[in-house]
C-alpha positions as CSV (number, residue, x, y, z in Angstrom):
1,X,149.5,50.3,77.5
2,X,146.3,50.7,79.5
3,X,143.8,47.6,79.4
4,X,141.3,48.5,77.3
5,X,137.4,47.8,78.5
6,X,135.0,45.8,78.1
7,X,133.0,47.5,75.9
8,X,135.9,48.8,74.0
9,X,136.8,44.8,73.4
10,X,133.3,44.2,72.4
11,X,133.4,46.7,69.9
12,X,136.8,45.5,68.3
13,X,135.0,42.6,67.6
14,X,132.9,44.4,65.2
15,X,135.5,45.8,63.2
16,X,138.6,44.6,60.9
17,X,141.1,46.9,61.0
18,X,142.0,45.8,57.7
19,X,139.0,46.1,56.0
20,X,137.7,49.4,53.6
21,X,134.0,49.6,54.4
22,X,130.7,50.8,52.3
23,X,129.2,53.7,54.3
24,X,126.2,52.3,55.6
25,X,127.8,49.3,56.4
26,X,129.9,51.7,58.5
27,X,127.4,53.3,60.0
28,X,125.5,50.5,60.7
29,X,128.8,49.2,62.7
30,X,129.0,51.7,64.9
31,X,125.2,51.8,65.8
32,X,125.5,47.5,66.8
33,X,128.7,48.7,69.4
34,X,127.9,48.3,73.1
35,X,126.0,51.7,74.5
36,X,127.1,54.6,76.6
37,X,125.5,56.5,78.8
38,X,124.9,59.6,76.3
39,X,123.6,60.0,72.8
40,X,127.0,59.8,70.9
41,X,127.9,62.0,68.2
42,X,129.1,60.8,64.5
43,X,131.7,62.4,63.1
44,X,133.9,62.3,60.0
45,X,137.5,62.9,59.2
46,X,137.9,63.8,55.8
47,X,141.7,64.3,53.9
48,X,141.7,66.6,51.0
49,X,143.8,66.5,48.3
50,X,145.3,70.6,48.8
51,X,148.4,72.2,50.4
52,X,147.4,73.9,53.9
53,X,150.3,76.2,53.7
54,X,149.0,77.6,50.4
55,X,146.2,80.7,51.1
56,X,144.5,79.7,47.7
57,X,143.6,76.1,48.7
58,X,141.8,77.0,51.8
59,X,139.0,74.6,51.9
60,X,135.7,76.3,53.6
61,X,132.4,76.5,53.3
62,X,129.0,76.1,55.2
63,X,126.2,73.2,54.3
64,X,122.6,72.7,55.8
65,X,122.6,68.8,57.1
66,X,118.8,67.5,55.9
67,X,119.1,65.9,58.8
68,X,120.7,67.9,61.4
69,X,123.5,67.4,63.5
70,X,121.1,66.8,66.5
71,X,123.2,68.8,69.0
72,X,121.4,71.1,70.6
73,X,122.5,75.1,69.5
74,X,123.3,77.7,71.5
75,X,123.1,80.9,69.4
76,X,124.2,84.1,70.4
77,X,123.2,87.1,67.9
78,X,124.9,90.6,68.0
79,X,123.0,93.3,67.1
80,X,121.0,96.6,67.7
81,X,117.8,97.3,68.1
82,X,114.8,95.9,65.8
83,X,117.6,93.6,64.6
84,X,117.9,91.9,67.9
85,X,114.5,91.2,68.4
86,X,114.2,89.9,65.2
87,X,117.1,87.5,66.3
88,X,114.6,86.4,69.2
89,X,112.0,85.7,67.5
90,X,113.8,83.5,65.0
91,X,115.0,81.7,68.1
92,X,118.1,82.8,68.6
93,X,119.1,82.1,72.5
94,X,120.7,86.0,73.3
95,X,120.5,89.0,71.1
96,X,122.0,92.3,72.0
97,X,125.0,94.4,71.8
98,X,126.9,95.9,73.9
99,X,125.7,93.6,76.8
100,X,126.7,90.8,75.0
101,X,130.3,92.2,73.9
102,X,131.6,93.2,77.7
103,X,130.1,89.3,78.5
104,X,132.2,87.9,75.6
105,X,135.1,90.5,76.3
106,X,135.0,88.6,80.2
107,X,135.6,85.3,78.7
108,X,131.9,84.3,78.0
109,X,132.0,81.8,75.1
110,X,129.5,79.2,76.8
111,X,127.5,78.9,73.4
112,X,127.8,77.2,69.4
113,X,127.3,79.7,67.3
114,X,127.4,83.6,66.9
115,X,125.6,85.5,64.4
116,X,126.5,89.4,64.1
117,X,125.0,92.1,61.8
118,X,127.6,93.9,59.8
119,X,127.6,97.3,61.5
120,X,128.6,95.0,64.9
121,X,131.5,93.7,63.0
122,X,134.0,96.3,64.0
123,X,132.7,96.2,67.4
124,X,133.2,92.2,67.6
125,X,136.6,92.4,65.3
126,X,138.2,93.5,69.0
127,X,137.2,90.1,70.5
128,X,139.1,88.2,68.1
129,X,141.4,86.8,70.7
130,X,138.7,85.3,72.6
131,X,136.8,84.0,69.6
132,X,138.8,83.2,67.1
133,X,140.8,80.3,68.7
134,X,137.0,78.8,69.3
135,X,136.0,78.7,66.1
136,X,133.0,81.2,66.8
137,X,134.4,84.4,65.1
138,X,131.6,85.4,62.4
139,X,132.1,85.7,58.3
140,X,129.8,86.8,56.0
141,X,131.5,83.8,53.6
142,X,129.5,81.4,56.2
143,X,126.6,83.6,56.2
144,X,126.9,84.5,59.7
145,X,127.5,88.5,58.8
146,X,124.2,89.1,58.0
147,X,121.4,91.7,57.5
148,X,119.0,88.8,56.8
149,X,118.9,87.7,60.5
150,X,115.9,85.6,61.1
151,X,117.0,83.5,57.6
152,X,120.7,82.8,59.2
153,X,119.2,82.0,62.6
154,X,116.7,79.6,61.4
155,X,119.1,77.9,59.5
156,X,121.9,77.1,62.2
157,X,119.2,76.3,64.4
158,X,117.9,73.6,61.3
159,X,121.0,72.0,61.1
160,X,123.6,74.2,58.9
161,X,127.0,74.0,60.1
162,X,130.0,75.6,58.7
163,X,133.4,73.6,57.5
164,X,137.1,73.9,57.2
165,X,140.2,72.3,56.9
166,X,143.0,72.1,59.3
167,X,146.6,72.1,59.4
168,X,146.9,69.0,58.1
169,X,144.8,69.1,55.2
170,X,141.6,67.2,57.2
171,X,137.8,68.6,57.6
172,X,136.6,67.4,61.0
173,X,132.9,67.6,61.7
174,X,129.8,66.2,63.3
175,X,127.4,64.6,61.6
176,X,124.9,63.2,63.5
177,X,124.1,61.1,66.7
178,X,124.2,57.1,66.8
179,X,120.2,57.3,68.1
180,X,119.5,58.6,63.9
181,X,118.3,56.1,61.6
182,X,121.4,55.0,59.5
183,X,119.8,56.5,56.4
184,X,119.5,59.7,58.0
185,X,123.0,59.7,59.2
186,X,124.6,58.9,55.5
187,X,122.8,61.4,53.7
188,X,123.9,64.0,56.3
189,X,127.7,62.6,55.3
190,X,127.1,62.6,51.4
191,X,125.1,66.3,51.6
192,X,128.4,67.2,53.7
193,X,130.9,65.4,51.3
194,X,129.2,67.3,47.8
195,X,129.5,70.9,49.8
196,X,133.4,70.2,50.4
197,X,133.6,68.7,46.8
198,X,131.9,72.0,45.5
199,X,134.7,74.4,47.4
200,X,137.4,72.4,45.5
201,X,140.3,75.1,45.1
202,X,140.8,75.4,41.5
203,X,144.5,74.9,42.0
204,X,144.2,71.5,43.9
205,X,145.8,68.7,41.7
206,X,145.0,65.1,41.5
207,X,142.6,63.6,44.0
208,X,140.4,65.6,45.8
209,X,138.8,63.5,48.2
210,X,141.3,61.3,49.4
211,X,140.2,59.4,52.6
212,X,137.6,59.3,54.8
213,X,137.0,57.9,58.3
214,X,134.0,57.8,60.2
215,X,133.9,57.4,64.0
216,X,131.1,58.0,67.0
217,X,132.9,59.6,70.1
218,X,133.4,56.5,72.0
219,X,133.3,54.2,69.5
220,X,136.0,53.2,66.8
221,X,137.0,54.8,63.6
222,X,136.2,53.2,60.1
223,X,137.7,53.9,56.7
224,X,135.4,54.2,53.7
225,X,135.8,53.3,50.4
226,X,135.0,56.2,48.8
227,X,134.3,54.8,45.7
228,X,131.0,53.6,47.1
229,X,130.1,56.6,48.2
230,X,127.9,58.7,45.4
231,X,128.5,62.4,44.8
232,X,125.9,64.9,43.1
């Protein structure tokens, strides 16, 4: 096994790998761990009490962070006409149509989030291939299939983000950077945790919630006791 380094040792210091932590005595953990060079994210690693293999316990959903996520978003908006320069306006990064399809048709996928009017859809259906593996391909259950442009692009640009789980029954996302206030940073994990909670399948049994880890990017991962953490 490779040596691990010195800040990496400094930072096991901080945690017990035994131990079931409070969030914001989590949080406050990871913020004390020797610095990198970058603004880290915070993320969380959520296990949910359904089948993956089932389609009608699909966890998904979409939930505005009152915090943010403070990444910076790249939004690409498809659409026509008045609709694109609506998109603009709103502060999307690139509006258009066809331009923008041939780009993303060459392998152009250099940005966060897409946003498509519905009349696009069958147009941007074709690109599947290219966008779905990414995670970018638009639905109008995450409200990115709109009419109402300048409302969807004013909200991923605030902070919204959309969830899901994986293949393994686990909802990955960010939820911050280590620079936010630990405050800041819990709320954004307890508005994140009541959005997943609200999606519960009605034909998940038992436990819903059942674990949850937070980690920063270079720093360690932390198990929560989830009875401390409050639910709306």
């Amino acid at each position: 096994m490779a040596n691990r380094s010195k800040r990496m040792r400094e930072a096991d210091k901080l945690v017990d790998p035994t131990k079931v932590y409070k969030l914001e005595e989590a949080v406050a953990i990871l913020q004390k761990c020797p610095p990198v060079k970058f603004d880290q994210s915070v993320n969380i690693s959520l296990k949910v009490g359904i089948d993956p293999k089932k389609s009608d316990q699909q966890v998904r959903g979409t939930v505005s962070l009152p915090h943010g996520t403070g990444q910076k978003v790249t939004l690409v908006v498809i659409a026509k006409g008045e609709k694109a320069k609506e998109a603009l306006e709103a502060g999307a990064d690139f509006a258009g149509a066809d331009d923008l399809l041939e780009k993303i048709k060459g392998g152009w996928t250099d940005f966060s989030a897409l946003i498509s009017t519905p009349d696009m859809m069958r147009e941007l259906g074709k690109l599947g291939k290219v966008l779905g593996p990414r995670g970018l391909m638009p639905t109008p259950k995450a409200g990115t299939v709109t009419n109402d442009i300048a409302k969807a692009v004013k909200e991923v640009k605030a902070g919204k983000i959309e969830f899901k789980v994986d293949k393994t029954g686990v909802v990955n996302s960010p939820v911050g950077k280590i620079s936010f206030q630990a405050d800041n940073i819990a709320e954004n994990i307890k508005a994140l945790l009541n959005a997943i909670n609200r999606v519960k399948p009605a034909s998940a049994k038992g436990v819903f919630l059942r674990s949850l880890y937070v980690s920063s990017t270079m720093g360690p991962g932390l198990k929560i006791d989830m009875q401390t953490v409050a639910l709306a």
